[in-house]
C-alpha positions in Angstrom: -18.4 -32.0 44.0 -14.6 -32.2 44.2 -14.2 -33.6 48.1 -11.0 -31.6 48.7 -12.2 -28.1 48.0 -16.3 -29.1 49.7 -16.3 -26.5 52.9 -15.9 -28.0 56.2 -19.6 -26.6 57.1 -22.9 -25.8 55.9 -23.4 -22.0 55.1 -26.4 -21.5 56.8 -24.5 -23.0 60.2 -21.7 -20.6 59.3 -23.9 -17.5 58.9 -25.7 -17.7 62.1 -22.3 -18.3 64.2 -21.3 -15.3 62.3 -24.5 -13.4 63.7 -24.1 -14.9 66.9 -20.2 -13.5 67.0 -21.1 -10.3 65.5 -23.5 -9.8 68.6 -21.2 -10.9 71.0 -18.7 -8.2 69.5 -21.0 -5.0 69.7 -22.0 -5.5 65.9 -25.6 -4.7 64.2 -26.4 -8.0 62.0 -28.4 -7.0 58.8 -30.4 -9.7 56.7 -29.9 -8.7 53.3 -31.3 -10.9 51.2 -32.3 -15.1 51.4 -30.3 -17.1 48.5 -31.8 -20.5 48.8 -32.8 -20.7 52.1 -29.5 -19.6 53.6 -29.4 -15.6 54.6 -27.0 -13.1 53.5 -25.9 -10.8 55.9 -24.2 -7.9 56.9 -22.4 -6.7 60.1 -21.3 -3.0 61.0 -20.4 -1.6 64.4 -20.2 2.2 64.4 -17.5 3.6 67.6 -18.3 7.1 68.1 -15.4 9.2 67.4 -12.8 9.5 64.9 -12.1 5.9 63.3 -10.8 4.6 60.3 -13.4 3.3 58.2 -12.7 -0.2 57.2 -14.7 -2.9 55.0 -13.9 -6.7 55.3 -15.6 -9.5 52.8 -15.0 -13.3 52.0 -17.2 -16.0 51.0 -17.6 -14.8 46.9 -15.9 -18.3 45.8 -18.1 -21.6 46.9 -14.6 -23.3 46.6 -12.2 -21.4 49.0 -13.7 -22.5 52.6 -10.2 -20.9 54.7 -11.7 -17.1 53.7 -14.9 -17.2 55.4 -13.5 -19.7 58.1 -10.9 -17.0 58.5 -12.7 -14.0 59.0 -14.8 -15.9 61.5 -11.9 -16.5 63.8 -10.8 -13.4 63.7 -14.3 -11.5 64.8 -14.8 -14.4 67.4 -11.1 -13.6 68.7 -12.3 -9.5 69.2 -10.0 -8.3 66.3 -12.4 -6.1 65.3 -12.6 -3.4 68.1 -12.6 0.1 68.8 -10.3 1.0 66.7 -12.4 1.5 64.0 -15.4 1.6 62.4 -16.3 -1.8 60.7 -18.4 -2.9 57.9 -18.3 -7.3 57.1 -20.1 -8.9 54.8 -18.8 -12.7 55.4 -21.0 -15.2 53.1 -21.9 -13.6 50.1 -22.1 -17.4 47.9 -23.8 -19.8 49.6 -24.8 -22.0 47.3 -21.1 -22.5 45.8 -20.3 -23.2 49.2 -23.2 -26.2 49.5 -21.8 -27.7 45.5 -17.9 -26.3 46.2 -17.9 -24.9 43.2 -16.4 -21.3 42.5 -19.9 -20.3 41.2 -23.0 -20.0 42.5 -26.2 -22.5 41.8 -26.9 -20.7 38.5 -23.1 -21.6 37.2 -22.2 -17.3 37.8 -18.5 -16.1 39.4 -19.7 -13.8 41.7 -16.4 -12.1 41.4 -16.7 -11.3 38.0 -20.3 -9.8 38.3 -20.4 -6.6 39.9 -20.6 -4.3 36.3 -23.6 -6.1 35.4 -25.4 -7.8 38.7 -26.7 -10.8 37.2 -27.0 -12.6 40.3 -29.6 -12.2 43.5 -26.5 -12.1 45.5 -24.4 -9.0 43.9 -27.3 -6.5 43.6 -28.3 -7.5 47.6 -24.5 -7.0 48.1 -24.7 -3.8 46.3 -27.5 -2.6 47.4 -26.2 -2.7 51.4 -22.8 -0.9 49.7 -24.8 2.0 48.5 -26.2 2.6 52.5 -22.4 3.0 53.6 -19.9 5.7 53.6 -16.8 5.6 51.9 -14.3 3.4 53.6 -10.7 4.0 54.3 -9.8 0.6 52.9 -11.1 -2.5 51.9 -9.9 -6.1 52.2 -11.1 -9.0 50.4 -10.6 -12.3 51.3 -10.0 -15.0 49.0 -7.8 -18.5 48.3 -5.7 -19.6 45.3 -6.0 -23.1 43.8 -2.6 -22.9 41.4 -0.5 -20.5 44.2 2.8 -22.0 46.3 2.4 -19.3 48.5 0.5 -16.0 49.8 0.0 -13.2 47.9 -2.3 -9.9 47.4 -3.4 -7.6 44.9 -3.4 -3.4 46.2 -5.6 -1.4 44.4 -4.8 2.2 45.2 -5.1 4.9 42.4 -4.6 7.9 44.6 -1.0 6.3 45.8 -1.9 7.0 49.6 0.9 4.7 51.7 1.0 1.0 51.1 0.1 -1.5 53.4 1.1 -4.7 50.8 5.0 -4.4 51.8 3.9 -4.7 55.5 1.6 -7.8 55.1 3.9 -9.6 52.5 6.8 -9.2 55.4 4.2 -10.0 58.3 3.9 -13.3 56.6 6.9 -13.9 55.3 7.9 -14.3 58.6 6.1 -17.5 59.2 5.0 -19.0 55.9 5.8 -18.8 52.1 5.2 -15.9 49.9 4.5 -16.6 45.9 7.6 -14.9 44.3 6.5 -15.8 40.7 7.0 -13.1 38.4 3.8 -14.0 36.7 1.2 -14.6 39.3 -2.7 -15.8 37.3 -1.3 -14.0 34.2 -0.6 -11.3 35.3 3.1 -9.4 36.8 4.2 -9.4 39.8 7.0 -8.8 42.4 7.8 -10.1 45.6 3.9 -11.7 46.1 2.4 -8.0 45.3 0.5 -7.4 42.0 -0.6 -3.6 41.2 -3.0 -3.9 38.1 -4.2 -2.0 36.0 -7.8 -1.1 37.9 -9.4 1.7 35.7 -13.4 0.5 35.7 -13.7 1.8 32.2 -11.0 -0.9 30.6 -12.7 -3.7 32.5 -16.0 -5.5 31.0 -16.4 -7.9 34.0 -16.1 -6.5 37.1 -14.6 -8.3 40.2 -15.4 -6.9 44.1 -12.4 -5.3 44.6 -13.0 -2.9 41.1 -16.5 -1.9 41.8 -15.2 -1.1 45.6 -12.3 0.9 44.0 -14.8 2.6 41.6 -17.7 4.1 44.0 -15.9 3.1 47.7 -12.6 3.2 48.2 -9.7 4.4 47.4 -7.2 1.4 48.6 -8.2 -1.7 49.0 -6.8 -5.5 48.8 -7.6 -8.8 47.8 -5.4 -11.3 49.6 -5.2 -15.3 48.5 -3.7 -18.0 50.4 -2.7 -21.1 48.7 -5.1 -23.8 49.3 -2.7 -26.5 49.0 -1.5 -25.6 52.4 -3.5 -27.0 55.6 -6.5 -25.1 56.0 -5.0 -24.0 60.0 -2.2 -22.3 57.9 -4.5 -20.2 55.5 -6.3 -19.2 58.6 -3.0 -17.9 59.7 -1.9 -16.0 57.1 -5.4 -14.0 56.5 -4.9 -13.2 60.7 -1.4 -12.1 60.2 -1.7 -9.8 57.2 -4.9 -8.6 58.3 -3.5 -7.6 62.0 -1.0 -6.3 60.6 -2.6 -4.1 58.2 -5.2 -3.0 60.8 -2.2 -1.8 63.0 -1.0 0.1 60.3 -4.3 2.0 59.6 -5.3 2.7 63.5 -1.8 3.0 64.9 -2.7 0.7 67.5 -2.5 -3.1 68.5 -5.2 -5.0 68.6 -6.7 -4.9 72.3 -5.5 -1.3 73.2 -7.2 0.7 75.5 -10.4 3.3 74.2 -9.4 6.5 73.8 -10.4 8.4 77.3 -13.1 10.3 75.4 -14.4 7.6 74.1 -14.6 4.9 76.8 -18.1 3.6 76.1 -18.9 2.7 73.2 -22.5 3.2 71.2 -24.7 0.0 71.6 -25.7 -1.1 67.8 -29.6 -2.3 67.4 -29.2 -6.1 66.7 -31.6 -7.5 63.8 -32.7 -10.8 64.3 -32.1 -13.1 61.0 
């Protein structure tokens, strides 16, 4: 194990205070599968009326600890509240997380396995997508070994209004953006990459593709450099995230319920 990218925690400790944040928050935790003794799970929290629907994932790469670690904070710090309706699925490779490896225990990149679901943890994964609706938009967070700076990838065939430009100048605020032209082989300008996403040209299918195939119709993949302090990668995910989720509800983070809707459903927690 390579003792710089080895998680600072044990999966199965990082699941259950996601379960135990989730409750705290209003969400429903859903086991959906066990992958060597360490549970997979979901969390949604439905508020009645009309919301956004948005999707949140990290946790695909064994070796890129800030994503989960991330998404943690923010559910603990309530960024995920009545503004919309939320659907998080924050550990999906434990087993890489236990080895820090990309893969998972049988050597598989999760990201590059949802055409043909060779792994326990992809068709569990899938299998909870297929229960949702559609979702309004889709982030996916992940971390970049050879990156000098923050970046993300939009997927968004339909061309509805971007919300890259906003998080690239959220961060670029406070922290370095990757301005290479060429960002893992591929273009790109001003930390923004735009590839070519049509499922059919694809043999091995990453997250974001089979979410922009059967789920969505924009979604992003953000990737913080993991040279940087872990504290900082936690920052950027918070800022472009925030910012992106005040550009979808058209509110700040901790603004009042709509008057029609001031109490919310209470979701059925499911023990894990």
């Amino acid at each position: 194990m390579n003792a710089v990218k080895a998680a600072p925690f044990v999966p199965e400790e990082l699941v259950e205070r996601f379960a135990v944040a989730g409750r705290r928050q209003g969400f429903r935790v859903e086991p959906l599968r066990e992958i060597d003794g360490c549970p997979l799970i979901a969390l949604t929290k439905r508020t009645p009326g009309p919301r956004p629907k948005i999707y949140l994932s990290s946790g695909l790469h064994g070796d890129e600890p800030a994503a989960p670690l991330g998404l943690l904070q923010m559910l603990e710090e309530g960024l995920f509240d009545h503004r919309a309706v939320w659907f998080i699925v924050p550990m999906l490779n434990p087993t890489g997380y236990r080895r820090g490896t990309r893969e998972n225990l049988a050597g598989v990149d999760l990201n590059r396995d949802y055409r043909h679901r060779q792994s326990a943890e992809v068709r569990a994964h899938i299998e909870w997508l297929q229960r949702q609706p559609l979702f309004d938009a889709a982030f996916c967070l992940h971390e970049d070994w050879e990156s000098v700076g923050f970046y993300l990838y939009e997927l968004n065939p339909s061309r509805r209004s971007s919300l890259a430009e906003p998080m690239i100048e959220a961060v670029r605020g406070h922290h370095p953006i990757d301005l290479s032209e060429l960002i893992d082989g591929r273009p790109a300008a001003g930390g923004i990459l735009r590839p070519d996403a049509d499922p059919v040209t694809r043999e091995l299918w990453p997250e974001a593709i089979y979410l922009r195939s059967h789920h969505t119709t924009l979604s992003y993949t953000l990737e913080t450099p993991s040279a940087f302090p872990i504290e900082q990668r936690i920052a950027i995910q918070r800022i472009a995230i925030g910012t992106a989720l005040e550009k979808l509800t058209g509110k700040p983070n901790g603004s009042p319920l709509d008057s029609a809707n001031q109490t919310a459903s209470t979701p059925t927690n499911v023990s894990i």
